[in-house]
N, C-alpha and C positions, 0 to 999 in steps of 0.2 A: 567324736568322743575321744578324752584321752585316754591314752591306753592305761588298761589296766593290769596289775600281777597281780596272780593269785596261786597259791602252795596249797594240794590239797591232802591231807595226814590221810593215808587211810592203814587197815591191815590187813595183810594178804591180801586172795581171792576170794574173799568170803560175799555174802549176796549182798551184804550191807554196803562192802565197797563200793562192789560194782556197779549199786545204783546210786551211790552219792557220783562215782563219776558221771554218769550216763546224765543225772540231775545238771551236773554243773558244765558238761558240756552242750546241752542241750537249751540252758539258760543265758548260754555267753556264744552262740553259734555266731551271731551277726555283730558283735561288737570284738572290736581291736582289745585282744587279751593276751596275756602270756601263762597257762596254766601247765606249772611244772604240779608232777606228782612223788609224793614221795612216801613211799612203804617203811613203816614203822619198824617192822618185821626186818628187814634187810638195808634200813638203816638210824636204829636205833638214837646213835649220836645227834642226828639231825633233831628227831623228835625231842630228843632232851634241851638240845639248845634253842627250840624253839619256846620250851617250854608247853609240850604237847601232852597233856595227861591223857586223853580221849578221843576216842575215832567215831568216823568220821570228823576231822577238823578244816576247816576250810579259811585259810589266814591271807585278806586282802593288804599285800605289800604296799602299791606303787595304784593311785597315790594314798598321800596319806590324809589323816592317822593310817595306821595301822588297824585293822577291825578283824575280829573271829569269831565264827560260827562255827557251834560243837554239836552234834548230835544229828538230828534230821534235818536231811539238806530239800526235801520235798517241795515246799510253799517258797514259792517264789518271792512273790510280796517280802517275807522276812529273810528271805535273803539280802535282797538288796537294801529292802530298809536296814537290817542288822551290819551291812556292808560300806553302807550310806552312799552307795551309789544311785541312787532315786534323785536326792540331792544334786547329784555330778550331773543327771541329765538333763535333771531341770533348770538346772544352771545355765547351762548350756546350750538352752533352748532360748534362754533370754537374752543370749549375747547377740 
């Protein structure tokens, strides 16, 4: 699989965070990822230039498009469908 980036917004330590991380680390344990995090909280800039209005955000870089998923990071399925990595792997299967 290629590798994938992915930037997840979130704010502080709150419980919401902490389970969209625990989501997304748990949903990408076996596949080749680069997941930087980045706190809105302690780096506001970033969030502005990403054009981040909402937390939990979860923005797949690399590859492209570019794809984002805002709110509950829960249901796997729409993640990757929303991510269009389902795509990538089914691709990938047929090569």
């Amino acid at each position: 699989m290629k590798k994938i980036r992915l930037t997840l917004y979130i704010t502080g330590q709150t419980n919401r965070s902490r389970n969209a991380l625990i989501q997304i680390r748990k949903l990408f344990e076996r596949d080749q990822h680069e997941l930087v995090i980045v706190d809105v909280l302690e780096q506001p800039q970033a969030a502005e230039k990403a054009k981040v209005i909402a937390t939990p955000t979860l923005i797949k870089e690399i590859p492209l498009p570019c794809r984002r998923i805002v709110g509950d990071l829960c249901d796997r399925e729409k993640i990757l469908a929303g991510l269009e990595i389902i795509e990538l792997e089914e691709t990938e299967k047929g090569e």
